[in-house]
Each structure stands twice: as structure tokens, then as C-alpha cells.
N, CA, C and O atoms as a GROMACS GRO file, in nm:
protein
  472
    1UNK      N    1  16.450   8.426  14.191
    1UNK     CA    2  16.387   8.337  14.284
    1UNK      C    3  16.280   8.253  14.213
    1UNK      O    4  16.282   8.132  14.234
    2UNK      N    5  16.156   8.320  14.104
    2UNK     CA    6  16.053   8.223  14.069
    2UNK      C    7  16.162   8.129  13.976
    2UNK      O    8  16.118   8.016  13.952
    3UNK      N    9  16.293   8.157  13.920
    3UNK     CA   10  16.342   8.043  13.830
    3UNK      C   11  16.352   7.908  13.938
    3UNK      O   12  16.318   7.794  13.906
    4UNK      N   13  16.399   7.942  14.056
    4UNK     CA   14  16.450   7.807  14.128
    4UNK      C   15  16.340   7.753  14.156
    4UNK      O   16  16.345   7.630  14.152
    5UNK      N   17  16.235   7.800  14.184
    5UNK     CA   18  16.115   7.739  14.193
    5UNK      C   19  16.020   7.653  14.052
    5UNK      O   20  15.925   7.575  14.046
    6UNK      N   21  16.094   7.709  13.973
    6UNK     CA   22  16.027   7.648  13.837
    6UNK      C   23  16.108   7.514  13.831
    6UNK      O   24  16.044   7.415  13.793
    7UNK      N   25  16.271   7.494  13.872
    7UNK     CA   26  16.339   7.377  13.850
    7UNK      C   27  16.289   7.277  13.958
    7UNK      O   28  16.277   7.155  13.951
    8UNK      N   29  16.261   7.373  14.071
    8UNK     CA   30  16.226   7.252  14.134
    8UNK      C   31  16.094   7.152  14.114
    8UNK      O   32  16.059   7.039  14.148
    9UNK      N   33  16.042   7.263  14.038
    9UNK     CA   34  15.869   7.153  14.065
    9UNK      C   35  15.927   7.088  13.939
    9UNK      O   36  15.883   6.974  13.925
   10UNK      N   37  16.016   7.128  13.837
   10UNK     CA   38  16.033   7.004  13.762
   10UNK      C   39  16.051   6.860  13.790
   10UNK      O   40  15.994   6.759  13.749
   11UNK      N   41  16.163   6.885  13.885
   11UNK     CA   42  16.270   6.771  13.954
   11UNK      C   43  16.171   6.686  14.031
   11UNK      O   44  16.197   6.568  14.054
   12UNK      N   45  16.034   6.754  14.080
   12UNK     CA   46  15.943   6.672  14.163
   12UNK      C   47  15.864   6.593  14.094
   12UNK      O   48  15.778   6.522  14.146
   13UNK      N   49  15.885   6.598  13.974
   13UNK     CA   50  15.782   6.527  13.870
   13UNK      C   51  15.773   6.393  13.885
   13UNK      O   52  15.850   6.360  13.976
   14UNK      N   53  15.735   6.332  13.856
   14UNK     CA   54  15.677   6.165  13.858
   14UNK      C   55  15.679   6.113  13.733
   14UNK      O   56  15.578   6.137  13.666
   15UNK      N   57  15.771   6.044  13.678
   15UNK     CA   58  15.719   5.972  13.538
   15UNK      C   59  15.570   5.935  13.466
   15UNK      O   60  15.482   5.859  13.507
   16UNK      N   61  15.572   6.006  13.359
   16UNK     CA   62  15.399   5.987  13.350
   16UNK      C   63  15.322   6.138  13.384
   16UNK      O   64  15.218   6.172  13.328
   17UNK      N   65  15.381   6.207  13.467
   17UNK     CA   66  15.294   6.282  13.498
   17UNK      C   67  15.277   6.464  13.420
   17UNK      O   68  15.275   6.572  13.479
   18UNK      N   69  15.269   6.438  13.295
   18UNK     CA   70  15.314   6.546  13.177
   18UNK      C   71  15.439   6.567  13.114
   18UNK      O   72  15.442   6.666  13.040
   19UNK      N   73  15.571   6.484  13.125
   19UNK     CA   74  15.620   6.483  13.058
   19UNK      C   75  15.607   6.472  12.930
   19UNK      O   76  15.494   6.438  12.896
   20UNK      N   77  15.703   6.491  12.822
   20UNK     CA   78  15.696   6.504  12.699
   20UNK      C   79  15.703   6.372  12.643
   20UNK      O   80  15.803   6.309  12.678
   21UNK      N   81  15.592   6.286  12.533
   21UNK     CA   82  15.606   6.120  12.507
   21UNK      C   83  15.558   6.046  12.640
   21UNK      O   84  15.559   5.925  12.618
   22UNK      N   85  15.524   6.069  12.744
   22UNK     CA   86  15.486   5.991  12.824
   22UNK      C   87  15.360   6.014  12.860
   22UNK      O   88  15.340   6.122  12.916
   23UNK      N   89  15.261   5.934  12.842
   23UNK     CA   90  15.071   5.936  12.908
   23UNK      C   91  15.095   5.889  13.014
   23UNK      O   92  15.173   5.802  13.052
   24UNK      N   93  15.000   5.972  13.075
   24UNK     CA   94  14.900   5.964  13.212
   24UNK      C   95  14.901   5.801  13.231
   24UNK      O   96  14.949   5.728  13.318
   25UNK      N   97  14.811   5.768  13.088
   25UNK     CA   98  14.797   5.623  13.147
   25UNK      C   99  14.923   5.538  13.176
   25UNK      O  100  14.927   5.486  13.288
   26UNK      N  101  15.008   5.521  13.107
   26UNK     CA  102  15.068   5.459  13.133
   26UNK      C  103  15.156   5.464  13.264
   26UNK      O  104  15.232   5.372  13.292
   27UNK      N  105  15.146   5.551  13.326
   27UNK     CA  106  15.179   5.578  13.491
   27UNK      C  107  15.088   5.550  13.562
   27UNK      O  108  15.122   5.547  13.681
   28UNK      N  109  14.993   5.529  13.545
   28UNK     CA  110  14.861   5.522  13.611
   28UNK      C  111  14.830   5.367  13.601
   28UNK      O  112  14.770   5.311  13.692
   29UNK      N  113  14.872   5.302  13.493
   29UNK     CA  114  14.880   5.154  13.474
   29UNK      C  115  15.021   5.077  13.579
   29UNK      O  116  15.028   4.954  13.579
   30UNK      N  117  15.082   5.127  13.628
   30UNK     CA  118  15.216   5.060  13.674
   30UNK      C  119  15.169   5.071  13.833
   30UNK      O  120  15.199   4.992  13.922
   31UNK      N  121  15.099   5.174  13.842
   31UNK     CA  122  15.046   5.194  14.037
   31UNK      C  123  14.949   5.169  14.024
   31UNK      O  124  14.895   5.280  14.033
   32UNK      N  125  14.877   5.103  14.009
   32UNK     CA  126  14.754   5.038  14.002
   32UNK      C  127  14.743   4.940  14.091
   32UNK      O  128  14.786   4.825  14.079
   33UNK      N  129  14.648   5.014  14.236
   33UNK     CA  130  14.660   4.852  14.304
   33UNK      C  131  14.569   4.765  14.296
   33UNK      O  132  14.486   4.784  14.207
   34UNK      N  133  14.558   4.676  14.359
   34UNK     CA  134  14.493   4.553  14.319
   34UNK      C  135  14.356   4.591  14.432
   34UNK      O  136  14.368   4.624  14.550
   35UNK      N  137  14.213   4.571  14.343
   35UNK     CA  138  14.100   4.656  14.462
   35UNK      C  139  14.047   4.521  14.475
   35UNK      O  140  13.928   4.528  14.506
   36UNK      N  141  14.100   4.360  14.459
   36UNK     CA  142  13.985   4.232  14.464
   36UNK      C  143  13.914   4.256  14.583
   36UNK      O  144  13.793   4.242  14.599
   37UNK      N  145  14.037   4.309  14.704
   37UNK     CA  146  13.962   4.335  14.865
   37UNK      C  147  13.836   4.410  14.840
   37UNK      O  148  13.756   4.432  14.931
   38UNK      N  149  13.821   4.442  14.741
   38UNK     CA  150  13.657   4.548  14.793
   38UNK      C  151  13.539   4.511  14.709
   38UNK      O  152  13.434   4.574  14.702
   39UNK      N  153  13.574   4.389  14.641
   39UNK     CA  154  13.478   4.292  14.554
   39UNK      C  155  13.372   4.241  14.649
   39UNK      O  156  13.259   4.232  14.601
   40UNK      N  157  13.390   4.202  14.788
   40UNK     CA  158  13.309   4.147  14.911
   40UNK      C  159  13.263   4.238  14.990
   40UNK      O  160  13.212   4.191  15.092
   41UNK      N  161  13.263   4.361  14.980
   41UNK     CA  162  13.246   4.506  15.087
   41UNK      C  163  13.063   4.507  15.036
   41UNK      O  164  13.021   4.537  14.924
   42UNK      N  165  13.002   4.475  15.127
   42UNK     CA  166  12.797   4.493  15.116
   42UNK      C  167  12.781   4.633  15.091
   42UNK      O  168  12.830   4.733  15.144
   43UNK      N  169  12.701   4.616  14.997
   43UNK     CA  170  12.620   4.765  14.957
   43UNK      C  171  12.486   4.738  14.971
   43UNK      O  172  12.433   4.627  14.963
   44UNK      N  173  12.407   4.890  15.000
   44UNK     CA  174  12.277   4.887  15.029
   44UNK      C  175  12.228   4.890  14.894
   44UNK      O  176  12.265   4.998  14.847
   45UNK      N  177  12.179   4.842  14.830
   45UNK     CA  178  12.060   4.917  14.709
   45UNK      C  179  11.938   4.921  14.738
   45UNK      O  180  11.872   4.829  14.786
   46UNK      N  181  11.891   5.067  14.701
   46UNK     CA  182  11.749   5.020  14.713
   46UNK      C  183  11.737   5.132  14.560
   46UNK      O  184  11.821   5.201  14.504
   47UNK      N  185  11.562   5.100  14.528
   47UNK     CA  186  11.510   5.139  14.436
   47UNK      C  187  11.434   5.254  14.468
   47UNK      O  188  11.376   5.234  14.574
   48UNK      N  189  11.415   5.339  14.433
   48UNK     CA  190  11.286   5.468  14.477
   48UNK      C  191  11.163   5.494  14.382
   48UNK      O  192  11.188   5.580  14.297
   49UNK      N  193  11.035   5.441  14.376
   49UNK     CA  194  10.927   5.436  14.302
   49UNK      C  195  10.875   5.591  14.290
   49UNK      O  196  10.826   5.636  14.186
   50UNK      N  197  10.893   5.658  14.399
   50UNK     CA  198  10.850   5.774  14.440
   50UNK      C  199  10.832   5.798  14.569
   50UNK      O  200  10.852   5.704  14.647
   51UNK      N  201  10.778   5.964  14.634
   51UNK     CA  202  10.774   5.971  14.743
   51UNK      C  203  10.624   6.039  14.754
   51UNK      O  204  10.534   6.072  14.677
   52UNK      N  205  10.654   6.042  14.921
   52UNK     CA  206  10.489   6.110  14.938
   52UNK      C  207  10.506   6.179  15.113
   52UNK      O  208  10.553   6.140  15.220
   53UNK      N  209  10.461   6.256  15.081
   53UNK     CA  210  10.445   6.362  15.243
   53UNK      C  211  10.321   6.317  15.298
   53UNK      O  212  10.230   6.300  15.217
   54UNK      N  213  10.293   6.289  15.440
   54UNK     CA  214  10.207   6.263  15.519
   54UNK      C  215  10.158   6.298  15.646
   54UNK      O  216  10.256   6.311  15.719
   55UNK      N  217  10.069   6.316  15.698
   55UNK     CA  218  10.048   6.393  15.824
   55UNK      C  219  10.045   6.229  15.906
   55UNK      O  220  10.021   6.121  15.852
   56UNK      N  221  10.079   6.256  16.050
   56UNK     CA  222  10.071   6.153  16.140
   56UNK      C  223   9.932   6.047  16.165
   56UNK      O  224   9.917   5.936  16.215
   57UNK      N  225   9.844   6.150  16.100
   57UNK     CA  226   9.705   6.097  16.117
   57UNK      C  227   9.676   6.038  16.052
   57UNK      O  228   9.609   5.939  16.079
   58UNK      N  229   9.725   6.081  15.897
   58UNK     CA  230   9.660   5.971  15.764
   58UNK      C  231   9.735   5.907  15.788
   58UNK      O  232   9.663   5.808  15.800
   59UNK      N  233   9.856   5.862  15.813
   59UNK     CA  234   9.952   5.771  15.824
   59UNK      C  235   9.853   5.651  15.893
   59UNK      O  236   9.804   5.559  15.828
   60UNK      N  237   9.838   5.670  16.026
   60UNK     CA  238   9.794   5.628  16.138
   60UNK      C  239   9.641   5.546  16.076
   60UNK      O  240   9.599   5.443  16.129
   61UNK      N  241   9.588   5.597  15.987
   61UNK     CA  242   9.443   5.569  15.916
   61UNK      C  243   9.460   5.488  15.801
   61UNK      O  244   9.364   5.472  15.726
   62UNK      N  245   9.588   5.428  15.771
   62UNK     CA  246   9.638   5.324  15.687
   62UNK      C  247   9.605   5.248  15.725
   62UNK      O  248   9.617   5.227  15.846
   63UNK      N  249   9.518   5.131  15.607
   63UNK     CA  250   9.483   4.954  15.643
   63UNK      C  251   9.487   4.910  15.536
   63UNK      O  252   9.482   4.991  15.444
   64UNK      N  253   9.496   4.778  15.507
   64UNK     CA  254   9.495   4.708  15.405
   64UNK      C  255   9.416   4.747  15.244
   64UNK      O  256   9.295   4.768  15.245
   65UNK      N  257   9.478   4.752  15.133
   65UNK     CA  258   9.391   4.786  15.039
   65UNK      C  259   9.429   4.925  15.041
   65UNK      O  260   9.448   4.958  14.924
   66UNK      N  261   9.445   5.006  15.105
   66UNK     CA  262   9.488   5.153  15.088
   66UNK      C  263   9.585   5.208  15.003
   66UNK      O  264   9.684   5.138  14.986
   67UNK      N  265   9.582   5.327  14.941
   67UNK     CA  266   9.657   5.395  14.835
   67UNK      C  267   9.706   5.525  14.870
   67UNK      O  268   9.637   5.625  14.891
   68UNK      N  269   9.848   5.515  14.875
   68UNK     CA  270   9.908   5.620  14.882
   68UNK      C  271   9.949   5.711  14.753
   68UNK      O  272  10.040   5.655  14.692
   69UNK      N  273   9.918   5.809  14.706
   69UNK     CA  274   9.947   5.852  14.589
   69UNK      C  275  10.114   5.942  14.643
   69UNK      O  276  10.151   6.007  14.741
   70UNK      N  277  10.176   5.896  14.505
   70UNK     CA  278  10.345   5.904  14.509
   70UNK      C  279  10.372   6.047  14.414
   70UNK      O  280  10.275   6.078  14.346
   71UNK      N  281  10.497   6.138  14.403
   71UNK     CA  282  10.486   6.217  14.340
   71UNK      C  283  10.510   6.170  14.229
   71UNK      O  284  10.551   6.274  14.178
   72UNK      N  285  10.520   6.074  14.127
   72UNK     CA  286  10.577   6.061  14.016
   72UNK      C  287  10.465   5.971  13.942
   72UNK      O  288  10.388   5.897  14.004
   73UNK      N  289  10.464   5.989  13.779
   73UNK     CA  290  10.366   5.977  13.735
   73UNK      C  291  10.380   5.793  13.689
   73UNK      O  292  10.484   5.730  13.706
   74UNK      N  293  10.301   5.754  13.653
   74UNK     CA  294  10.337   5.594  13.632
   74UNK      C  295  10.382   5.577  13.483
   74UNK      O  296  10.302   5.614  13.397
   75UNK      N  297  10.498   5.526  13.445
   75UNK     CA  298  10.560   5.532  13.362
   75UNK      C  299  10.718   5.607  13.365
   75UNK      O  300  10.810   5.577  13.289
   76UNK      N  301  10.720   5.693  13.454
   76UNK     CA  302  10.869   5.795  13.492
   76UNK      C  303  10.979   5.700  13.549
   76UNK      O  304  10.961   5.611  13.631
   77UNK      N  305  11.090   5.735  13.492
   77UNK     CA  306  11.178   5.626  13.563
   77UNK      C  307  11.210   5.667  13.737
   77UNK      O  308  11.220   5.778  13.788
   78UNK      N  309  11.222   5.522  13.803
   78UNK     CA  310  11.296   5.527  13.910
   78UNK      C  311  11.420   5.545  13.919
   78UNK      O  312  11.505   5.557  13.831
   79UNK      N  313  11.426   5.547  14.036
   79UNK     CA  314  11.564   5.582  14.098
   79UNK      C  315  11.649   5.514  14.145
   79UNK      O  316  11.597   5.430  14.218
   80UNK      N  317  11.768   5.505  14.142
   80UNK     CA  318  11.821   5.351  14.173
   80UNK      C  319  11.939   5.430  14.251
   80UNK      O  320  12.008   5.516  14.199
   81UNK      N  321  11.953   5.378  14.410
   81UNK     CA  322  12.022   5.430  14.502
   81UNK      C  323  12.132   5.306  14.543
   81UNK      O  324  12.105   5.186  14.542
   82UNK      N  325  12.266   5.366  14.579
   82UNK     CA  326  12.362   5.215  14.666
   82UNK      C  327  12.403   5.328  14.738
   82UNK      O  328  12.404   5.436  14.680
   83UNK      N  329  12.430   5.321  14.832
   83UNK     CA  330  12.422   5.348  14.991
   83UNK      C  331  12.378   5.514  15.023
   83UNK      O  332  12.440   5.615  15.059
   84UNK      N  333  12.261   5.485  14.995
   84UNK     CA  334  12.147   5.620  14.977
   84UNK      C  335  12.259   5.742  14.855
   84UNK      O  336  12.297   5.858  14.874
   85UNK      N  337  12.272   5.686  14.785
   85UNK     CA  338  12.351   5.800  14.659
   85UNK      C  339  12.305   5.766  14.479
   85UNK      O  340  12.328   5.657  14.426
   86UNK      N  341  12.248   5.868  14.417
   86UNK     CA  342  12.217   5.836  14.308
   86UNK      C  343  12.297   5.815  14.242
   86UNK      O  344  12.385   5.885  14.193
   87UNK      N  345  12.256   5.652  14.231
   87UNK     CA  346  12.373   5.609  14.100
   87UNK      C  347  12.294   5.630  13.952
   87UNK      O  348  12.348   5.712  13.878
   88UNK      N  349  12.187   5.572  13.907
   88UNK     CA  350  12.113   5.560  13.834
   88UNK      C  351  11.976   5.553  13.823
   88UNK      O  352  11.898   5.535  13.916
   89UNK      N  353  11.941   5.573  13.666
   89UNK     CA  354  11.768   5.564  13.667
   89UNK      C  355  11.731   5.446  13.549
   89UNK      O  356  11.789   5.413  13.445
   90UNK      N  357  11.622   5.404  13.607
   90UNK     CA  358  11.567   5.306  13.500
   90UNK      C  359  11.439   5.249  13.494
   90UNK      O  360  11.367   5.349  13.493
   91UNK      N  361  11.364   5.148  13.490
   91UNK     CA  362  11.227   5.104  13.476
   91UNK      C  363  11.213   4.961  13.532
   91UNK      O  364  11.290   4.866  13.545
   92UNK      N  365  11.070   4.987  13.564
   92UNK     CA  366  11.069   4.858  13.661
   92UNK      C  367  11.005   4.736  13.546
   92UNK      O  368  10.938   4.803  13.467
   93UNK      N  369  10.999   4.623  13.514
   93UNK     CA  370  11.042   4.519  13.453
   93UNK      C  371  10.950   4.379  13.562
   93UNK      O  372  10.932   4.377  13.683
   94UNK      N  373  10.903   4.265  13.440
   94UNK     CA  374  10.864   4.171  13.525
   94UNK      C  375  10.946   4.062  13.524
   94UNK      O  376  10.902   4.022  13.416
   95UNK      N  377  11.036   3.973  13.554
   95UNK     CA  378  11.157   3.822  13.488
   95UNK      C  379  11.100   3.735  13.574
   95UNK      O  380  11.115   3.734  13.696
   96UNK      N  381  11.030   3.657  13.504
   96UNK     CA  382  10.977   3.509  13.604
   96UNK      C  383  10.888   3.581  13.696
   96UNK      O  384  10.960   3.575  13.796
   97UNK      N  385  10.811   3.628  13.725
   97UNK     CA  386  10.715   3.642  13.788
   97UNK      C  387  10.771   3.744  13.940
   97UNK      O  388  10.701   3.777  14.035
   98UNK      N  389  10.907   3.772  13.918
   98UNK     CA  390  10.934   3.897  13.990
   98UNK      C  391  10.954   4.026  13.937
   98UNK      O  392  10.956   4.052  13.816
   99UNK      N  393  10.971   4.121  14.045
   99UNK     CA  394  11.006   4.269  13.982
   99UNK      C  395  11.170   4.275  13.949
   99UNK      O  396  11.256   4.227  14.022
  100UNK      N  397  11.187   4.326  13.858
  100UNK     CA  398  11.337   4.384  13.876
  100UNK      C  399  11.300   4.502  13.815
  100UNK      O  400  11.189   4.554  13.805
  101UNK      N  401  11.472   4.559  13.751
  101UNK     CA  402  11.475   4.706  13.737
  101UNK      C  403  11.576   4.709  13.665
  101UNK      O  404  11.687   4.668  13.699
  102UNK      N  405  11.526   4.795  13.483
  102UNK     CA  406  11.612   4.810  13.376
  102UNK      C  407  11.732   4.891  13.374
  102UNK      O  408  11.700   4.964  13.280
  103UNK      N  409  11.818   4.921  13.399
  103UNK     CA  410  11.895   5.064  13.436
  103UNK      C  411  11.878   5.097  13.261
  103UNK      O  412  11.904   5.022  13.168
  104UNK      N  413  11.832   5.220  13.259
  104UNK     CA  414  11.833   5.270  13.124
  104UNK      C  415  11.956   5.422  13.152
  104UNK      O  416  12.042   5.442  13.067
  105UNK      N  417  11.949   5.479  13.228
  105UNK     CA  418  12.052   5.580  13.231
  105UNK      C  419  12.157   5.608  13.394
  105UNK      O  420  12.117   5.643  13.505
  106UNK      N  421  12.263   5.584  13.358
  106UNK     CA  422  12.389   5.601  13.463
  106UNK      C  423  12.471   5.748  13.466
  106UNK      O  424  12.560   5.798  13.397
  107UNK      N  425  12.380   5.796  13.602
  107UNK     CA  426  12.420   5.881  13.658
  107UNK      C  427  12.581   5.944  13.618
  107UNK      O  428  12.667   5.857  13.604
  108UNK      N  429  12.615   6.052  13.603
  108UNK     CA  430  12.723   6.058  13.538
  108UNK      C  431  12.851   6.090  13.632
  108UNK      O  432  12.806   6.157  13.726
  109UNK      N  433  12.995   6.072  13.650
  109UNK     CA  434  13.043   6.088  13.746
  109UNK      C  435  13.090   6.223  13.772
  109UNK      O  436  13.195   6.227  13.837
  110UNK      N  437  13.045   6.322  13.743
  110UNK     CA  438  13.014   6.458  13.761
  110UNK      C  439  12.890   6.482  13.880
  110UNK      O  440  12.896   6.515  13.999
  111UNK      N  441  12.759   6.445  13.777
  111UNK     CA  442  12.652   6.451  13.927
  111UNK      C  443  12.667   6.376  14.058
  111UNK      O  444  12.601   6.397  14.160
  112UNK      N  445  12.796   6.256  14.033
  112UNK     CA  446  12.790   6.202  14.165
  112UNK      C  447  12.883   6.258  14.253
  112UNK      O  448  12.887   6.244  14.375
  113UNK      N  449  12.974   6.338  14.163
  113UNK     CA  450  13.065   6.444  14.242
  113UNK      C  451  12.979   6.546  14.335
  113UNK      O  452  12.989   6.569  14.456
  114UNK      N  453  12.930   6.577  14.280
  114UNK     CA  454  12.857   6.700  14.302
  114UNK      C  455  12.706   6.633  14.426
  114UNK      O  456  12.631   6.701  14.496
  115UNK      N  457  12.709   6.531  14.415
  115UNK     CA  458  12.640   6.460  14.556
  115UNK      C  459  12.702   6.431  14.652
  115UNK      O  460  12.654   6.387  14.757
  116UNK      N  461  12.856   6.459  14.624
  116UNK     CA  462  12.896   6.402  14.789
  116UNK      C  463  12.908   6.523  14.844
  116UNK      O  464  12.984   6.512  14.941
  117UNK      N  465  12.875   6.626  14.831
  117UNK     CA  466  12.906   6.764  14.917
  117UNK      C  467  12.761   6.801  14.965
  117UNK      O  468  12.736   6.910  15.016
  118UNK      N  469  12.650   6.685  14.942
  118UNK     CA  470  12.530   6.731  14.980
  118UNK      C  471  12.500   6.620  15.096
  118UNK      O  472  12.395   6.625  15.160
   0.00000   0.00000   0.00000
């Protein structure tokens, strides 16, 4: 009985998919669909400087000129989020008289595995 079962998962095989002389990629190159549709799909980004815990009261006792101290020290890289998920970290930067943000390190697609179950 396990022999007929061994022929069959042969017979179910897919070109490309471990045969002998044939790569992955190149099966993987022939079904390849076309993703242009998701070139226009909006993403959120935002940046994260740091955070901070607050009671309702100090909140409430916020005015102009006021300082919130953040957990992270000045100089530590931020956090760079697209649709609240860590993609990357990097540094904040001045170009023409605005802020932007360097990506110096990309999240790896392991830790982002391991974020979608959280």
C-alpha cells in the first residue's frame, strides 16, 4: 500500500517542482502573474520617534512649549511602519528644509513572518 502512494504523489508533481535538472525558479518564472494591479493599492506609513505612557491628567495639562519625554534615546533609530507592521529602521535626516527618514536597516522577511501572528 505505502508503494502506491509513493507513485502517486509522484504523478502529482508539477514541472519545476523537484524534479531532477529542473529549478524552482524556472517554474516559478512561467506562473508568474502580473501584480501592476497592486502598484495603486494606498499604504499607511508612518514613522515612530518613540513612545510615552501618560496619565489622563498630564495629558490634559499639555500646552504649548511642553515636553513629553519618549522612551528612546536621541540618536536611536526609528521605526518605520506601512500599515501599522514593522517594515524597517532608520534615521531621521534634514532635504531642503524638511524631515525625512534614512532607512538604514530592512526588517527581515522572517521577523515580518513572525509579526503577522501577533
Amino acid at each position: 500500500m505505502e508503494q502506491d502512494l509513493g507513485k502517486t504523489n509522484q504523478k502529482e508533481m508539477k514541472p519545476g517542482m523537484g524534479e531532477k535538472g529542473a529549478s524552482p525558479e524556472a517554474g516559478a518564472l512561467k506562473e508568474a502573474p502580473n501584480l501592476d494591479f497592486v502598484l495603486d493599492l494606498p499604504l499607511e506609513v508612518s514613522v515612530e520617534l518613540g513612545r510615552a505612557k501618560m496619565l489622563i491628567s498630564d495629558l490634559l495639562q499639555l500646552g504649548q512649549g511642553s515636553v513629553i519625554e519618549l522612551n528612546k534615546l536621541a540618536g536611536e533609530p526609528v521605526e518605520i511602519f506601512v500599515n501599522q507592521k514593522l517594515i524597517a529602521r532608520g534615521e531621521v535626516v534634514v532635504v531642503n528644509d524638511k524631515f525625512g527618514i534614512k532607512m538604514t536597516d530592512i526588517v527581515s522577511p522572517q521577523e515580518r513572518v513572525k509579526q503577522l501572528g501577533s
